[in-house]
C-alpha positions in Angstrom: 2.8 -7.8 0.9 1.8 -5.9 -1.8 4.0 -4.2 -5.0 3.6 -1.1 -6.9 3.6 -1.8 -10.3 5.3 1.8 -10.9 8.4 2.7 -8.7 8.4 -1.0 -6.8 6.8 0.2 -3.1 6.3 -2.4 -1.4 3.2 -2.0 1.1 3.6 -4.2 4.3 0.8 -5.1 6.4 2.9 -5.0 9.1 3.7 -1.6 9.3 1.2 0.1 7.8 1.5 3.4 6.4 1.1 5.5 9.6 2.8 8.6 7.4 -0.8 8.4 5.7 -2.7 7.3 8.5 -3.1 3.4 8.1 -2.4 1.6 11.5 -0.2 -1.3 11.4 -1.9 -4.5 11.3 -4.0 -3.3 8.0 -4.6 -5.6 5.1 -3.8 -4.0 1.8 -7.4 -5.5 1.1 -8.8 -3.2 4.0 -6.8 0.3 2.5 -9.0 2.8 1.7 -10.0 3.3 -2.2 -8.4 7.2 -1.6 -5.1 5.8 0.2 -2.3 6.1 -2.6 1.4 4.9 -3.2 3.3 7.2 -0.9 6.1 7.0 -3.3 4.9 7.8 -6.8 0.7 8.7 -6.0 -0.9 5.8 -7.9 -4.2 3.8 -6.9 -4.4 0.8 -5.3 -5.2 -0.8 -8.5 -1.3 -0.4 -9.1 -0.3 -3.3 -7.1 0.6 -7.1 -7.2 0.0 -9.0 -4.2 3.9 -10.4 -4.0 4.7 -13.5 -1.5 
């Protein structure tokens, strides 16, 4: 899993972020570069990879 930095998000690989259109099953490694937090809008480069 992955953290935002800014508001705490936590991206799970899992899941996904189908609101955004990222199938489940995608590593945060594999996100697009334009996908962003769906909570607070920043870039990937926002996030700690968390265990």
């Amino acid at each position: 899993m992955h953290r935002c930095l800014i508001c705490g998000y936590l991206y799970n690989p899992d899941e996904g972020d189908t609101a955004h259109g990222v199938d489940p099953n995608t590593p945060f490694e594999e996100l697009p570069d334009s996908w962003l937090c769906p909570v607070c809008s920043v870039t990937k480069e926002y996030f700690e990879k968390v265990a």
